[in-house]
N, C-alpha and C positions, 0 to 999 in steps of 0.2 A: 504494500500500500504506500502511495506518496503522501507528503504533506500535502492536505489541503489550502487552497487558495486564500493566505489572507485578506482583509481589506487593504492592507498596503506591505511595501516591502518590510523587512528584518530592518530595525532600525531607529533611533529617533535622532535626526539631524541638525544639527548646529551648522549656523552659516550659508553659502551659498551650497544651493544641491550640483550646482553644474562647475562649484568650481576644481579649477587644476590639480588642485592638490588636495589627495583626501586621506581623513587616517580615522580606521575604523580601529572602536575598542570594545572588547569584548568582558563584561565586566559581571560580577555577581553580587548582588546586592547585599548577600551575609558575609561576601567574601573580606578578611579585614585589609589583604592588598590593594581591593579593591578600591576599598574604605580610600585608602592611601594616597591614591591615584586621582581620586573622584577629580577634587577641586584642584588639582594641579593640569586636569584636561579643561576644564572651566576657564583656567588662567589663561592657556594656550590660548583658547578660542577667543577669550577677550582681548588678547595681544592681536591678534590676528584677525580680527573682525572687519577689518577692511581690505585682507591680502585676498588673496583665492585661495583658501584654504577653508575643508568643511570635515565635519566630527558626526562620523555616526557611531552613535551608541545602541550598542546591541547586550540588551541584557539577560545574559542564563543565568541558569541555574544548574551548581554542581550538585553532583552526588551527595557529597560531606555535607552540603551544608542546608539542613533537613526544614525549616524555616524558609529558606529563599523562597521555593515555590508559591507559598502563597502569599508573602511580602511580596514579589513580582505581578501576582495579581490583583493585588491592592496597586500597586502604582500604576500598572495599566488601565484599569478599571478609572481610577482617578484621573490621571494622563488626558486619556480620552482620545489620543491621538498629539493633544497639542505641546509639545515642547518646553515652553515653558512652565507649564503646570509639573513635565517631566524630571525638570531642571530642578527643580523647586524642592515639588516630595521626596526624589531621589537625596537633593542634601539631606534633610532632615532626617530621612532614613538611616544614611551612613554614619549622619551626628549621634544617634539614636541604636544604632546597632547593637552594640551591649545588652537592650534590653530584649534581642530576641535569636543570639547567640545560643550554640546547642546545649552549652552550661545551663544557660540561664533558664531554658525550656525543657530539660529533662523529665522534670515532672507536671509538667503541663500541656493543655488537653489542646485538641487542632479547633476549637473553637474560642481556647483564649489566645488564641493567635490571631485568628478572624479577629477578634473581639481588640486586639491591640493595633491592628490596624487600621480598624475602623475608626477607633479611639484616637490615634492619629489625624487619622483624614479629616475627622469630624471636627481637631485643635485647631485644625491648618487651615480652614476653608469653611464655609456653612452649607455644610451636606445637608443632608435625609440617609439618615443611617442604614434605615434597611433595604433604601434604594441601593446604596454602595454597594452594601453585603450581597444586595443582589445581583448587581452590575457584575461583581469580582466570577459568576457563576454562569455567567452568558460564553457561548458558544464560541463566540467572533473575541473575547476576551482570552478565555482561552487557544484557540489558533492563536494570537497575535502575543501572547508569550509563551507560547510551544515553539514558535517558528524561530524564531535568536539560536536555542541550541540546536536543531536540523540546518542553518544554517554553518554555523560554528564547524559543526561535522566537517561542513565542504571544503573548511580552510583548516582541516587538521589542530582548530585548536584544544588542547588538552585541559587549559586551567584557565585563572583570571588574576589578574587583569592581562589579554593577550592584544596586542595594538601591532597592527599594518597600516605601512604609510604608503599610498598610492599602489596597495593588493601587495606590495614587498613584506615578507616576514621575518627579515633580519634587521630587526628596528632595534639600534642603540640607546633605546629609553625603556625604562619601566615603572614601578611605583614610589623607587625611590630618585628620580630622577627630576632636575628642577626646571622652569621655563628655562631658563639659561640652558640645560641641556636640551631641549626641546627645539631652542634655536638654532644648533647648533647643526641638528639635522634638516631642520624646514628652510631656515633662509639659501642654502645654496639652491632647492630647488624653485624659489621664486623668479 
């Protein structure tokens, strides 16, 4: 069976879509590298907000990290497609990650998980709770954060945070890497 047809591509985009230079990053929301990376990709994008340069952000969900799956569907659910709503909840998550770490969640049930993310959405925004909780449960919600990892697959990545700049995947950056390093790779190809 293949994946079925999302409503749009693997992806939430920053920047121009058509420009030159593009660097996808494949990130996990539990992930704490990830964590690491987040707002050091944010930075990039703000430095670079007027070069040709665009960030898609494609976010799985690993195996280890037992949480992500439905923290991911809380933020697409929330998202809703638009980017900066993505932009937004995703900080707050990462700032926030601690509280749904697999420590932290050992002895707690999948609906006080639902129930902290809701709880979340609900600080951040003025939701209808049990619109959310219902939204995170729709079909097209689902496709659209199943499709990130079948994509993932196709580029052979194994973890997070994994980042190709222009589909190259010998990228001299990672999570602990600073804008300063970031320039160091992007300005030659401007």
């Amino acid at each position: 069976m293949t994946t079925p047809i999302p409503k749009r591509p693997s992806g939430f985009i920053f920047g121009d879509k058509a420009a030159e230079i593009t660097i996808d990053a494949f990130v996990d929301i539990q992930c704490p590298n990830s964590r690491k990376i987040w707002p050091t990709l944010l930075e990039v994008m703000n430095y670079y907000e007027r070069a040709p340069v665009s960030l898609k952000v494609h976010l799985i969900t690993l195996s280890n990290h037992r949480q992500a799956w439905d923290m991911s569907l809380g933020l697409f659910a929330f998202a809703d497609g638009d980017i900066k709503k993505f932009s937004d909840f995703a900080t707050l998550l990462y700032e926030s990650q601690d509280e749904f770490y697999n420590a932290e969640f050992l002895h707690k049930t999948h609906n006080d998980l639902r129930q902290l993310i809701a709880d979340k959405a609900e600080r951040f925004t003025q939701i209808d709770r049990s619109t959310f909780l219902k939204r995170m449960t729709d079909d097209d919600i689902y496709t659209l954060a199943r499709t990130p990892i079948r994509y993932a697959a196709t580029k052979s990545v194994w973890g997070t945070p994994t980042v190709f700049i222009n589909n190259g995947g010998n990228v001299p950056v990672n999570h602990l890497s600073t804008l300063a390093d970031w320039q160091k790779v992007i300005d030659p190809l401007i």
